[in-house]
C-alpha positions as CSV (number, residue, x, y, z in Angstrom):
1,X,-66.2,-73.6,-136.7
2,X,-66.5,-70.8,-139.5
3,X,-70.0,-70.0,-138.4
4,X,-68.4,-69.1,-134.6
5,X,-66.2,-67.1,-136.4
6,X,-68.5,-65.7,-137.9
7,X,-70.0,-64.8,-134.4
8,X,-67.1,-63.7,-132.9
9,X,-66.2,-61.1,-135.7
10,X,-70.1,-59.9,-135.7
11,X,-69.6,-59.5,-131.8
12,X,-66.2,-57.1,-131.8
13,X,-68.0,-54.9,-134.9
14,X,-71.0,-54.6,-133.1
15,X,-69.6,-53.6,-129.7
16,X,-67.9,-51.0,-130.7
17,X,-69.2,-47.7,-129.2
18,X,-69.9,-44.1,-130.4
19,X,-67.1,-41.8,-129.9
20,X,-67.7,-38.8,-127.2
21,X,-65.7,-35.0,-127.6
22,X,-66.1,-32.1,-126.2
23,X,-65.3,-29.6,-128.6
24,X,-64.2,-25.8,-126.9
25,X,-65.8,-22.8,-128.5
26,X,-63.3,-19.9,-128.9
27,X,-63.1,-16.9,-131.1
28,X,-60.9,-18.1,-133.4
29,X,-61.2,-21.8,-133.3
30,X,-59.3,-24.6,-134.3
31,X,-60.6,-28.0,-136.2
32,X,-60.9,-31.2,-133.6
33,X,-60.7,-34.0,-136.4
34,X,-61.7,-37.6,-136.3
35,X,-59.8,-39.7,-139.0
36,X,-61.0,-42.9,-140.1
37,X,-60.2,-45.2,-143.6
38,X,-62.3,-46.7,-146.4
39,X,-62.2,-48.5,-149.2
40,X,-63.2,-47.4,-152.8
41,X,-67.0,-46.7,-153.2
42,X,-67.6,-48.0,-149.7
43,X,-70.6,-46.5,-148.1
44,X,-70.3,-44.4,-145.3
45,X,-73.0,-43.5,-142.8
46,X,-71.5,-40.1,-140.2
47,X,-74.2,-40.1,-136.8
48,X,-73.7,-36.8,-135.0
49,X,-75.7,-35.9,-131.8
50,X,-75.0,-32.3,-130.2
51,X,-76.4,-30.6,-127.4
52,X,-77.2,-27.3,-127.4
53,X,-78.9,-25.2,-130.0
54,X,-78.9,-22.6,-133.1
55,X,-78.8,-19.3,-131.5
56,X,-77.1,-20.2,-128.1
57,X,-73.8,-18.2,-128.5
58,X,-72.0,-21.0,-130.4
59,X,-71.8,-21.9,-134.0
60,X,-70.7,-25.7,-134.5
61,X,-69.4,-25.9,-138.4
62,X,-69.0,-29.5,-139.6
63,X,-66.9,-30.5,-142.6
64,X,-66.2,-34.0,-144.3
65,X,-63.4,-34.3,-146.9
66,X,-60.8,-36.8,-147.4
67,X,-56.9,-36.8,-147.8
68,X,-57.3,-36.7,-151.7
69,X,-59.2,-33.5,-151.8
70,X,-63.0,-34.4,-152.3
71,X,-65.5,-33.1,-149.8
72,X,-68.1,-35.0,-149.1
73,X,-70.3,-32.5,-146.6
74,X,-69.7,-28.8,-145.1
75,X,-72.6,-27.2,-142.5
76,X,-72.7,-24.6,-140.3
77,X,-74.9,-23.8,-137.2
78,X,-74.8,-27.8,-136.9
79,X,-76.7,-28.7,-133.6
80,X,-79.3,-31.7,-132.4
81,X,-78.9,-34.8,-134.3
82,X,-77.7,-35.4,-138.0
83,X,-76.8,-38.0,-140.3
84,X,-74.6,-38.1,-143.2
85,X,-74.3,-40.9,-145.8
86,X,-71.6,-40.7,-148.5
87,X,-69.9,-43.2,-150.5
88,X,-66.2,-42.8,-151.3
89,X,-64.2,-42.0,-154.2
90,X,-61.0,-43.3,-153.7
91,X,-59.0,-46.2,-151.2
92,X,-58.8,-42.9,-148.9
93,X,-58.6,-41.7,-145.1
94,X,-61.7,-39.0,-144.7
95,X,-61.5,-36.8,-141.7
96,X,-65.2,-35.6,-139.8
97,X,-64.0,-32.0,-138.5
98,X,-66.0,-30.0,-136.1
99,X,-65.2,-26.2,-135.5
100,X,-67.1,-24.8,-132.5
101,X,-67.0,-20.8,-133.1
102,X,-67.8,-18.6,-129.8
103,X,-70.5,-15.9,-130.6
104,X,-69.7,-12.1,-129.3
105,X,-72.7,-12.7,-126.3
106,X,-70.1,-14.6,-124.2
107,X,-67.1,-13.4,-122.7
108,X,-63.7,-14.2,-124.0
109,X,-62.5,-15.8,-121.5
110,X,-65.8,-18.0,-121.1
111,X,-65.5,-21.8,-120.9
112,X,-68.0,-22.8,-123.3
113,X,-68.4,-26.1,-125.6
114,X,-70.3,-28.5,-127.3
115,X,-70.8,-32.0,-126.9
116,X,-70.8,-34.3,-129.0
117,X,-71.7,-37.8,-129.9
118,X,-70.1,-39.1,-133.0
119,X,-70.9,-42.9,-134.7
120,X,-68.9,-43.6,-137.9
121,X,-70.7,-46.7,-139.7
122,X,-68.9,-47.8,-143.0
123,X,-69.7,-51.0,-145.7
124,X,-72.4,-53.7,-144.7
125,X,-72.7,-51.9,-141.0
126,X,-73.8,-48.9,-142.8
127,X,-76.5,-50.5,-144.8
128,X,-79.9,-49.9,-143.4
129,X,-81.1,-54.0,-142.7
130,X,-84.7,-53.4,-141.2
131,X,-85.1,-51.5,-144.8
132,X,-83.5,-54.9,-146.4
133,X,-85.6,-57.3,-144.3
134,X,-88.7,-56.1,-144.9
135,X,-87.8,-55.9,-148.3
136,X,-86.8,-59.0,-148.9
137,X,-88.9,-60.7,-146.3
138,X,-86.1,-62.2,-144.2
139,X,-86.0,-64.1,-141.2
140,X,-83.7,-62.4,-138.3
141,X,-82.0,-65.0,-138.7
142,X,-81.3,-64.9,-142.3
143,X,-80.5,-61.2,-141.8
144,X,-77.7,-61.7,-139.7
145,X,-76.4,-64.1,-141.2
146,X,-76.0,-62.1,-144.7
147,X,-74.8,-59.4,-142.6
148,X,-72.3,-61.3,-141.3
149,X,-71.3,-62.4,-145.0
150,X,-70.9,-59.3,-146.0
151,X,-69.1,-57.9,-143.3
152,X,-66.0,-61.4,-143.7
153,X,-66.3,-60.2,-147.7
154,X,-65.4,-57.0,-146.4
155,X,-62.2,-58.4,-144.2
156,X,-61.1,-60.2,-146.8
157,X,-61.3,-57.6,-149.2
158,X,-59.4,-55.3,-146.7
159,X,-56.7,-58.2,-146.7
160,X,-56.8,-58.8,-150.5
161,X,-56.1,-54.9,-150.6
162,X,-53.3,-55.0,-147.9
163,X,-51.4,-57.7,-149.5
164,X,-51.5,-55.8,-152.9
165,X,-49.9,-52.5,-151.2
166,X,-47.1,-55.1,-149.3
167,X,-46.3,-56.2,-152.5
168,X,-45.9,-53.0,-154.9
169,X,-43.4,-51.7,-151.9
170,X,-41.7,-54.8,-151.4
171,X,-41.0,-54.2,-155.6
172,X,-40.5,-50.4,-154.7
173,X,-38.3,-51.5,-152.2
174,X,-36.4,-53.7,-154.8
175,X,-36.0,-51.7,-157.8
176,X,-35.0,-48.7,-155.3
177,X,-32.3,-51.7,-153.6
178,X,-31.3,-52.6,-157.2
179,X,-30.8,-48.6,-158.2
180,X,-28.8,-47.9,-155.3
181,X,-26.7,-50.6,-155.8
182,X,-25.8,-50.2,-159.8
183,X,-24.9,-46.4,-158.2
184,X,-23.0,-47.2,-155.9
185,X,-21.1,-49.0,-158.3
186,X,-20.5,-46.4,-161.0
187,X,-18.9,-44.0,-158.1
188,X,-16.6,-46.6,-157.0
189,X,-15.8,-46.9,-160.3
190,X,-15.5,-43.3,-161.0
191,X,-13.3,-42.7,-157.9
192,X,-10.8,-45.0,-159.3
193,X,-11.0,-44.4,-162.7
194,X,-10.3,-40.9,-161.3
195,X,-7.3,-41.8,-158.6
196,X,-5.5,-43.4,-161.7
197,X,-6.0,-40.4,-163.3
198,X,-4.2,-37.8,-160.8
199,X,-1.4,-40.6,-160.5
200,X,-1.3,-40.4,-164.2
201,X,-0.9,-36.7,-164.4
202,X,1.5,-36.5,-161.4
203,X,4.2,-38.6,-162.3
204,X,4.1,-36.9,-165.8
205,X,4.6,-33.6,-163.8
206,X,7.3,-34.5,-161.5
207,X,9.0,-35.8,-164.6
208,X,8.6,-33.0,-166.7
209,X,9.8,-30.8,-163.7
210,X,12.9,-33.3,-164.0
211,X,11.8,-34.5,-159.8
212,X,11.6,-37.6,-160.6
């Protein structure tokens, strides 16, 4: 049973397929961003296949950074195939931003782009395994089944990690519940404390003022 599971999640990793965009060139450009997550020194392996060429009337600029601040790769002129591997800093989302800038050879109003073919590998799919099995001198067999391993140590990780951020805002949640509550109080509280107050000082107005 586990090793079917096992299967099954190796099947829906693995069939997942690159990502295809068509970026515009223009004269003053903006980013097209791909955001994706990963876990604390995770390793992350960026595929990029362009068309065109350096010199064509388009600069495509690539930049990788993440929501915390680091950057992990900037290039210009980007074009053909590269490959970027990086391991993260933090629990963080990192965003793979292309910005396609149109030379002054084309006309301004010129409909002119890049392609391009983007694969984002992270964790135990980004780990080189022909590299590892000949290494190690595994079977295929054996190869895919420590893949496999590693990519369920991963999941549960993932879920591990989930359930620790559910529970500091479920306590976020209940110390802000708590606070709100205790404040509530203390205005109810000073409300009255304050109506007895003006009664207080009214009747001994209207009495000094010989009203009442």
């Amino acid at each position: 049973m586990k090793f079917s599971l096992y299967l099954i999640v190796s099947f829906l990793i693995t069939a997942i397929s690159a990502l295809y965009l068509d970026v515009p060139a223009s004269p003053s450009p903006q980013p097209v961003c791909i955001r994706d997550f990963v876990s604390e020194g995770q390793l992350v392996v960026v595929n990029i296949k362009t068309d065109g060429s350096v010199g064509d009337g388009q600069r495509l600029d690539l930049h990788i950074f993440d929501s915390i601040g680091n950057e992990y790769r900037r290039k210009q002129n980007v074009a053909g195939q590269i490959k970027v591997a990086f391991t993260s800093h933090h629990n963080a989302a990192f965003d793979v931003c292309f910005t396609n800038h149109m030379d002054g050879k084309w006309n301004k109003n010129a409909k002119v782009s890049r392609e391009i073919e983007l694969d984002i590998e992270s964790g135990a799919a980004a780990r080189d395994w022909n590299a590892i099995q000949a290494s190690e001198k595994l079977k295929p067999v054996e190869v895919e089944l420590r893949r496999i391993e590693e990519v369920t140590a991963e999941i549960v990780s993932e879920l591990q990690y989930l359930k620790r951020r559910e529970e500091k805002m479920r306590n976020t949640n209940e110390s802000t519940n708590s606070r709100v509550k205790w404040f509530s109080i203390l205005v109810i509280f000073a409300l009255v404390t304050l109506g007895v107050y003006q009664i207080q000082y009214l009747r001994h107005y209207f009495k000094v003022k010989h009203i009442i």
